[in-house]
C-alpha positions as CSV (number, residue, x, y, z in Angstrom):
1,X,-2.3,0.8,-8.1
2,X,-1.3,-3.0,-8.6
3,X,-1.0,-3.6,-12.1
4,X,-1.5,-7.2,-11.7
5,X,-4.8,-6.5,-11.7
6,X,-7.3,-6.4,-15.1
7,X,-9.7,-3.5,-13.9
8,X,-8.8,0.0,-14.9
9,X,-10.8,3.0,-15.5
10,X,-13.6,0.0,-15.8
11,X,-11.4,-1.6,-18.7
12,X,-10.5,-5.4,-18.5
13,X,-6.6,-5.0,-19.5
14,X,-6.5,-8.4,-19.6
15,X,-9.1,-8.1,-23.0
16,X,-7.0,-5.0,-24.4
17,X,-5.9,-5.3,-28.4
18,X,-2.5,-5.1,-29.4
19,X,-3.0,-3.4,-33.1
20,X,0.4,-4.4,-35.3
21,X,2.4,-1.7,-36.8
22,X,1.2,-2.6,-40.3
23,X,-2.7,-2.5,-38.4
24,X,-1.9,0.8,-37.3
25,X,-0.8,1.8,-40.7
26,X,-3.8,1.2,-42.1
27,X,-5.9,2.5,-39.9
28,X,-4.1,5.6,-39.6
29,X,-4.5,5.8,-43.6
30,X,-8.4,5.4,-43.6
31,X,-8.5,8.2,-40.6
32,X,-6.6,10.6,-43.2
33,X,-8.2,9.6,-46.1
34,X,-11.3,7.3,-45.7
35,X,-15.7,8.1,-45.9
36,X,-16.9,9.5,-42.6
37,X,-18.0,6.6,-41.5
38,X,-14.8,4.8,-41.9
39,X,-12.6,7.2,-40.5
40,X,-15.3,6.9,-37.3
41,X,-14.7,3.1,-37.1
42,X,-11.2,3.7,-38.0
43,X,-10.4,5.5,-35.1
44,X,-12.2,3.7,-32.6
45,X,-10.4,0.5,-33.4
46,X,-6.9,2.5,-33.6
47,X,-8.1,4.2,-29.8
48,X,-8.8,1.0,-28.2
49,X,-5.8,-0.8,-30.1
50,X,-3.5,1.3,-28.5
51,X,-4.8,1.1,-24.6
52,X,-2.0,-0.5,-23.6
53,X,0.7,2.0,-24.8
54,X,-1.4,4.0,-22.2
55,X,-1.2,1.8,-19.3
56,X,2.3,1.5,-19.8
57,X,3.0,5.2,-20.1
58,X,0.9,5.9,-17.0
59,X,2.8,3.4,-15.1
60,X,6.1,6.2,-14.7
61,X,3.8,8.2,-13.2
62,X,2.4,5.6,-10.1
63,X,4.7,7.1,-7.2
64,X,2.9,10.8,-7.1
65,X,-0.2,10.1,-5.6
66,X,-2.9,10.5,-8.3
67,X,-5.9,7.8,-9.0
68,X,-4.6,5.9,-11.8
69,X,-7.9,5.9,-13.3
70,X,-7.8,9.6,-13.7
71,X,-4.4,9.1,-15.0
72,X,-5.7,6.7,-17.4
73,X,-8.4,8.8,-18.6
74,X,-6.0,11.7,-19.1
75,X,-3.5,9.5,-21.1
76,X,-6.6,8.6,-23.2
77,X,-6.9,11.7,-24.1
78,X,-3.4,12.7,-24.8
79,X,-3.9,8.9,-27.2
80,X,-6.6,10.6,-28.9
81,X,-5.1,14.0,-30.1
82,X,-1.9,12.1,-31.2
83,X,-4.3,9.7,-33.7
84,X,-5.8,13.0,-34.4
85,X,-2.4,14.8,-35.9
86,X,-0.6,11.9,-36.8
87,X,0.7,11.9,-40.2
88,X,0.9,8.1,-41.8
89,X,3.1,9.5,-44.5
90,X,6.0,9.9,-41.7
91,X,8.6,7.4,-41.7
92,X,8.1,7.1,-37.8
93,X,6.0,4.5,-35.9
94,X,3.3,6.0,-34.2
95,X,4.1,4.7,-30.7
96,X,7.8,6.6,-31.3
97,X,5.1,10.4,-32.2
98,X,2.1,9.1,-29.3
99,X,4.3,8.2,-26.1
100,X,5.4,11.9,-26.0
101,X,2.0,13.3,-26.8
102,X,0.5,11.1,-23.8
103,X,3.1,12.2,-21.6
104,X,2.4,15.6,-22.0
105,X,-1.1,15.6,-21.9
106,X,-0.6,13.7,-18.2
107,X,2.0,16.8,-17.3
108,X,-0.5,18.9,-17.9
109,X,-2.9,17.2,-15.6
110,X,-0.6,16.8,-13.0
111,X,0.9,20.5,-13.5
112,X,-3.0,22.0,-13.3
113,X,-3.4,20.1,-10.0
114,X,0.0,20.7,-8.2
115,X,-0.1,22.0,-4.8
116,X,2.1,24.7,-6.2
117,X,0.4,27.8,-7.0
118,X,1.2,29.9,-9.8
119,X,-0.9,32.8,-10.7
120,X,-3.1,32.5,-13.1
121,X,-1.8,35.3,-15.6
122,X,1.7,33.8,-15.8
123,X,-0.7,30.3,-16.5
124,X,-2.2,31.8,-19.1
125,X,1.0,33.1,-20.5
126,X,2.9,29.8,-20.8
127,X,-0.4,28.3,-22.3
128,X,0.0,30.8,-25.2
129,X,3.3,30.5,-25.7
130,X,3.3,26.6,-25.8
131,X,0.2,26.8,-28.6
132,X,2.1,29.5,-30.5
133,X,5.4,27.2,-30.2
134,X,3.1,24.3,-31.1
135,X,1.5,26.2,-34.4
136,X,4.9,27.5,-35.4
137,X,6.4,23.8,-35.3
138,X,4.0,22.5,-38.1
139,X,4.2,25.7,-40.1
140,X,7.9,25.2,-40.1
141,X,8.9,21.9,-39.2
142,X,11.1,23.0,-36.6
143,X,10.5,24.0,-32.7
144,X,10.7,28.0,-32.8
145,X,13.2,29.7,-30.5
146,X,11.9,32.2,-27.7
147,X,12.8,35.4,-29.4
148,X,10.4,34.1,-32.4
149,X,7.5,33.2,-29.6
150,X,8.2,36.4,-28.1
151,X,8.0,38.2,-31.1
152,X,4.6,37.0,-31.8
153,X,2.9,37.6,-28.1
154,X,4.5,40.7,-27.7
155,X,5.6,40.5,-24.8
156,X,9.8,40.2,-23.5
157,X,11.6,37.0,-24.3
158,X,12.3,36.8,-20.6
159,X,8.7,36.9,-19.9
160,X,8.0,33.8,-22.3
161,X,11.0,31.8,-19.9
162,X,9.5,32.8,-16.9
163,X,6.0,31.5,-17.6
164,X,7.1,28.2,-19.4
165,X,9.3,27.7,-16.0
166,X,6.9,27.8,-13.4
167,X,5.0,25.2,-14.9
168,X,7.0,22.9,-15.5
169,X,7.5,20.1,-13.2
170,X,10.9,19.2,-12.0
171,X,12.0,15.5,-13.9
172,X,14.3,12.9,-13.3
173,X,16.9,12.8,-14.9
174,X,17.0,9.1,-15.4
175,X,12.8,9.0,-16.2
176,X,12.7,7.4,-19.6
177,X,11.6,9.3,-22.8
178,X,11.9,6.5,-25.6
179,X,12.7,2.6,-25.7
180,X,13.4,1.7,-28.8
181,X,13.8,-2.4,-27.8
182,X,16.5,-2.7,-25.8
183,X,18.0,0.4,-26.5
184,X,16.2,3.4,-23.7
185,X,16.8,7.4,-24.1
186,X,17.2,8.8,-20.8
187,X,16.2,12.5,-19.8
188,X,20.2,12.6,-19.0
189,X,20.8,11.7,-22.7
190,X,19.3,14.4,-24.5
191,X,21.3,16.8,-22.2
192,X,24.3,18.4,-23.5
193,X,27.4,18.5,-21.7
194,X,28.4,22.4,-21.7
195,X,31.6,22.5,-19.6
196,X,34.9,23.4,-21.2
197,X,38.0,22.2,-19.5
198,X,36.1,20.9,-16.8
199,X,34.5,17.6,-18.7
200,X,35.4,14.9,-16.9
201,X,36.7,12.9,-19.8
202,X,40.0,15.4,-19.1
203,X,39.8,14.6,-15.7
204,X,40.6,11.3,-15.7
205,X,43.3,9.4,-17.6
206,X,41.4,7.8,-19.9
207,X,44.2,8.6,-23.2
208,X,44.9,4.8,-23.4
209,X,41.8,3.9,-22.9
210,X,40.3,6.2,-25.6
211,X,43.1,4.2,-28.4
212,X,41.3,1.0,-28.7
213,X,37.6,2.8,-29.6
214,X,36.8,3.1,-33.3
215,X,36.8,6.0,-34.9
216,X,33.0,6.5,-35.2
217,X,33.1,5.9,-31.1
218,X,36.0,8.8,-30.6
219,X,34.1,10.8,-33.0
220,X,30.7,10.4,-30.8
221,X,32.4,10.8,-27.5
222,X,34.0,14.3,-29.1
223,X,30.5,15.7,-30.2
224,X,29.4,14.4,-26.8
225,X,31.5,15.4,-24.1
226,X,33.8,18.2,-25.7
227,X,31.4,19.8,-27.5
228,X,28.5,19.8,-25.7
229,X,26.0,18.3,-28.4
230,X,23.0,15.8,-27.6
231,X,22.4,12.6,-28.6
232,X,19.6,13.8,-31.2
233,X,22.0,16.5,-32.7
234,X,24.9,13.7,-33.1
235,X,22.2,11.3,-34.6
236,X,21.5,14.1,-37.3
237,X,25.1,14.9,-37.5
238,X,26.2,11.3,-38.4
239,X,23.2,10.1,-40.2
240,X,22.1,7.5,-37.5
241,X,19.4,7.2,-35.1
242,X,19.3,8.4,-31.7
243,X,19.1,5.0,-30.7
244,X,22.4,4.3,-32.4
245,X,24.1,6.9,-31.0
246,X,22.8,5.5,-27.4
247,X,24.2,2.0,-27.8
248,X,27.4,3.2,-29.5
249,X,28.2,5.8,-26.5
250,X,27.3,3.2,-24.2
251,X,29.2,0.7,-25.2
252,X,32.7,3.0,-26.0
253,X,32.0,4.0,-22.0
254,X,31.8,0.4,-21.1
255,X,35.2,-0.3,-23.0
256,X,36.8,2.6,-21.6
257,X,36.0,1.8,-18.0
258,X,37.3,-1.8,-18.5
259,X,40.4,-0.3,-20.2
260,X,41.2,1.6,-16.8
């Protein structure tokens, strides 16, 4: 696909609206709150306000092969159920809760038509646990762990892994989850670093180096590298954003390497 050009899926993306956040807010509010027929027009203008956040999701996906209108379509989708279960009384902007929920919907698509086969019980399996996982996250504002997923389907917690594993598709480690302006989350940045004495902060001399960081960058570094913890678990740990905790680690690595 060539995104310099204005047809998609039949839609002039040169004619798309770009809703503002306060637009979206109150949109958002008369979907949760207004007449029938408001919330109907409400939503329409908050699906096609948001096109673009589709197109530009769908663009990570360009190098697998798949007609972009499809993709498009799919994403669509993926746009409407997060307008559909967005909560305007969050603090959070709703690109920040509909990126992931577009995302997903588009690994589903592409995890349904993969050349690689998985049977159709283990399918089903994975399916169920992800809506259990799903229903116990809003009951309980939290993601369930596998034993509590298990618990409910009955079946071994080993079984659950299994089935979530073989359909997931393998990502990049450097495939973006979350830009927050200048500031992008990585896949590699939400992973923890679980080696001991192995880290290579210890492998390297780096003591001096370490000396001229603050103390909030030594202190994110520790959590980081010694102990393991993701940038989302520092974040809540410190009382920051993630996005914070990005551009801080980033730039105490920076000093370091100059230091060196």
């Amino acid at each position: 696909m060539q995104y310099g050009k204005v047809e998609i899926c039949g839609v002039n993306t040169s004619q798309l609206k770009l809703l503002k956040e306060s637009e979206k807010r109150e949109l958002l509010s008369i979907i949760k709150n207004g007449t029938e027929e408001e919330r109907k027009k409400a939503r329409e203008k908050m699906i096609n306000g948001n096109l673009r956040l589709v197109l530009s999701v769908i663009q990570r996906f360009t190098n697998r092969g798949e007609n972009p209108d499809d993709l498009f379509q799919v994403g669509v989708i993926g746009l409407i159920k997060a307008i559909d279960n967005f909560d305007p009384s969050l603090d959070v902007r709703f690109s920040t809760y509909g990126v992931p929920m577009i995302i997903g919907e588009i690994r589903r698509y592409l995890r349904d038509n993969n050349s690689v086969r998985v049977s159709r019980s283990m399918r089903d399996t994975a399916y169920k646990a992800m809506q259990i996982k799903e229903e116990l996250t809003n009951k309980n504002d939290r993601e369930p762990t596998v034993e509590e997923i298990a618990k409910i389907m009955g079946v071994p917690k080993e079984t659950v892994v299994l089935a979530l594993e073989a359909i997931v598709e393998p990502v990049s480690l450097y495939e973006p989850v979350f830009s927050d302006g200048n500031d992008t989350i990585y896949v590699m940045d939400q992973i923890g670093d679980k080696s001991d004495d192995s880290t290579w902060l210890e492998e390297i001399a780096v003591k001096e180096a370490i000396k001229s960081l603050s103390d909030r960058e030594k202190r994110i570094l520790s959590m980081r590298f010694f102990k393991g913890k993701t940038q989302m678990e520092v974040a809540n740990e410190i009382g920051i954003s993630q996005a914070q905790v990005s551009r801080i680690e980033k730039g105490a690595l920076e000093t370091i390497k100059k230091n060196i």
